[in-house]
Backbone bond lengths (Angstrom), bond angles and torsions (degrees), N, CA, C in turn:
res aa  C-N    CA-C-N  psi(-1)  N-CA   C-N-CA  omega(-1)  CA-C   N-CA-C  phi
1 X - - - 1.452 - - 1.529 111.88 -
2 X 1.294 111.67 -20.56 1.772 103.09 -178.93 1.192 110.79 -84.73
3 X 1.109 126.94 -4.57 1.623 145.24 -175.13 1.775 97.48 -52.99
4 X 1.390 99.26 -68.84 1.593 154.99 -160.79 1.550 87.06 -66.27
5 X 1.304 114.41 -60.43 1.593 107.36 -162.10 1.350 117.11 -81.34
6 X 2.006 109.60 -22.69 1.794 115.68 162.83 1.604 105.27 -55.01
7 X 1.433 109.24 -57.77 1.503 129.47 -154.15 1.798 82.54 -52.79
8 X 1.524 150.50 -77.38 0.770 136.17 167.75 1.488 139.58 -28.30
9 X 1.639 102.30 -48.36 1.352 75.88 172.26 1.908 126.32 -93.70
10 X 1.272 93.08 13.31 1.645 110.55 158.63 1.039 127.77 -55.86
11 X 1.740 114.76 -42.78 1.223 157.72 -170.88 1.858 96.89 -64.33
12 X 0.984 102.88 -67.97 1.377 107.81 -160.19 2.029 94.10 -101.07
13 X 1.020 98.26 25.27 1.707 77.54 143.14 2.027 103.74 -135.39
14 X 1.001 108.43 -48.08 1.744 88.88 150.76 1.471 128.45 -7.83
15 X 1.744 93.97 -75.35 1.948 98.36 151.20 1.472 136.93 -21.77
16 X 1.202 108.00 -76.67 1.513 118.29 142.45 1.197 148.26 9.53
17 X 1.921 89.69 -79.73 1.587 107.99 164.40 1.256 115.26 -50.01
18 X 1.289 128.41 -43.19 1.132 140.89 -146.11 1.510 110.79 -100.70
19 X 1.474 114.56 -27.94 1.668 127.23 166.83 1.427 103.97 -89.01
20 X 0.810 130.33 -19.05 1.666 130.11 -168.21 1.440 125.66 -140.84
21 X 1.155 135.74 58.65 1.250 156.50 -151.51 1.260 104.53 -83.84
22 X 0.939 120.36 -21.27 1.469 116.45 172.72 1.820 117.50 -85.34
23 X 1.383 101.28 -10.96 1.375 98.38 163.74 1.728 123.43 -115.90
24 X 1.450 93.75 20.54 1.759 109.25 175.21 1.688 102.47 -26.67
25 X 1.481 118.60 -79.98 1.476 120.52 -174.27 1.788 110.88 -7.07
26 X 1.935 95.77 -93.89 1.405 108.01 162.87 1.245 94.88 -18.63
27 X 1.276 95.04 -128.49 1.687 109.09 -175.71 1.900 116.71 18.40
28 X 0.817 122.19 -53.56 1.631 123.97 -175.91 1.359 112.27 -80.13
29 X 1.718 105.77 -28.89 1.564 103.84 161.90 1.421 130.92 -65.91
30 X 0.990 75.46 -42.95 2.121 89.38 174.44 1.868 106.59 -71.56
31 X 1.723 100.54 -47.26 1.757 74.95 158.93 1.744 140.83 -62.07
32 X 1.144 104.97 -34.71 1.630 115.69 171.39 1.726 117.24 -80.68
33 X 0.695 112.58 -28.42 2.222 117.15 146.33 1.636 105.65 -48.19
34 X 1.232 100.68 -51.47 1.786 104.10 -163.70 1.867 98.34 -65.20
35 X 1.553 101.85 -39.43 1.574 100.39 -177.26 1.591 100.10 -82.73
36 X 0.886 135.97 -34.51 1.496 103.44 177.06 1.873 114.40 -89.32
37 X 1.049 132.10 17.74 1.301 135.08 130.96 1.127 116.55 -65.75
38 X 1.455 131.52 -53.60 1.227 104.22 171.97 1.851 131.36 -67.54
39 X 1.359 109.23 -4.75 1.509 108.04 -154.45 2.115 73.51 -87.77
40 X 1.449 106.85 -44.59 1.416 94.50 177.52 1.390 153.30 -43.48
41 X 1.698 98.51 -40.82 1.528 108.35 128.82 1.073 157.96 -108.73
42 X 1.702 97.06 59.54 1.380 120.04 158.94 1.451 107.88 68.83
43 X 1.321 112.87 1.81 1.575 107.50 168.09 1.580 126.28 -101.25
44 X 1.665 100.98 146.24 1.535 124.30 -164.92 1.279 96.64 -45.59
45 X 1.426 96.86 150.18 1.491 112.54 -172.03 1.669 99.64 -118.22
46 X 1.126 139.67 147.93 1.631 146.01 173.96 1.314 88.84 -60.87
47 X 1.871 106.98 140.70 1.569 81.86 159.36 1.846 121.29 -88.24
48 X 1.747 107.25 13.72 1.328 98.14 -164.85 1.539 96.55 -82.12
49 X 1.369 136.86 -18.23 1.600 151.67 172.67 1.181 92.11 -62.11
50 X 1.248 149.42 -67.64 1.483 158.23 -139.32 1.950 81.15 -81.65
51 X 1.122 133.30 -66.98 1.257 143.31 -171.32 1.764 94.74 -47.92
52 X 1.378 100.55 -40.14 1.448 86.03 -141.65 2.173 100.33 -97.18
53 X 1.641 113.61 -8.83 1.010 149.45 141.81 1.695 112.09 -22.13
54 X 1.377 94.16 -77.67 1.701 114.96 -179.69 0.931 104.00 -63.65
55 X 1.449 119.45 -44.78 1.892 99.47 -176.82 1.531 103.31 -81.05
56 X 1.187 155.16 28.21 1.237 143.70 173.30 1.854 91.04 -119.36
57 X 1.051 102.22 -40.22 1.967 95.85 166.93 1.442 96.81 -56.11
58 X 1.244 128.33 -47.19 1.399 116.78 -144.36 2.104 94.70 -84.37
59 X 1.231 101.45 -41.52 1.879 99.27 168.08 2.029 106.96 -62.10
60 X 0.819 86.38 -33.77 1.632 65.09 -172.27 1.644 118.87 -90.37
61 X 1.660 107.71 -8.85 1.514 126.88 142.64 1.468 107.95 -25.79
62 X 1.639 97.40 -74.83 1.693 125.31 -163.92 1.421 99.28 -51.69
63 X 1.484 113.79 -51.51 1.582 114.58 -159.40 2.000 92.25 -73.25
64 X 0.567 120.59 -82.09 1.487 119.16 -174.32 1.654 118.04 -15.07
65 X 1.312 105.62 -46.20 1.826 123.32 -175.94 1.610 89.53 -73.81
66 X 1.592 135.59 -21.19 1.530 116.75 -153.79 2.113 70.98 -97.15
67 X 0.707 123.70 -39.63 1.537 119.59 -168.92 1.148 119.08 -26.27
């Protein structure tokens, strides 16, 4: 069941991003918290999160170097 209850609340901050753009930052933190809770208990990760993970490392890479 916690599988089910990350996958949701994964769900609805994705949502989020996408209604509320002005709080993208937040928002991506609380998604990448949610993935390393799950990696903590040992549960499977999507690989489209894992995909989609790296590219938010890889933007906030970008944003740091434009600084």
């Amino acid at each position: 069941m916690a599988l089910e209850s990350f996958k949701a609340q994964i769900s609805l901050l994705l949502e989020e991003m996408v209604n509320q753009p002005e709080d993208e930052h937040e928002i991506q933190e609380q998604l990448r918290e949610k993935l390393r809770e799950m990696r903590a208990m040992g549960l499977p990760l999507p690989d489209d999160l894992v995909a989609l993970e790296k590219r938010l490392d890889d933007d906030l890479d970008v944003e740091e170097e434009d600084s």
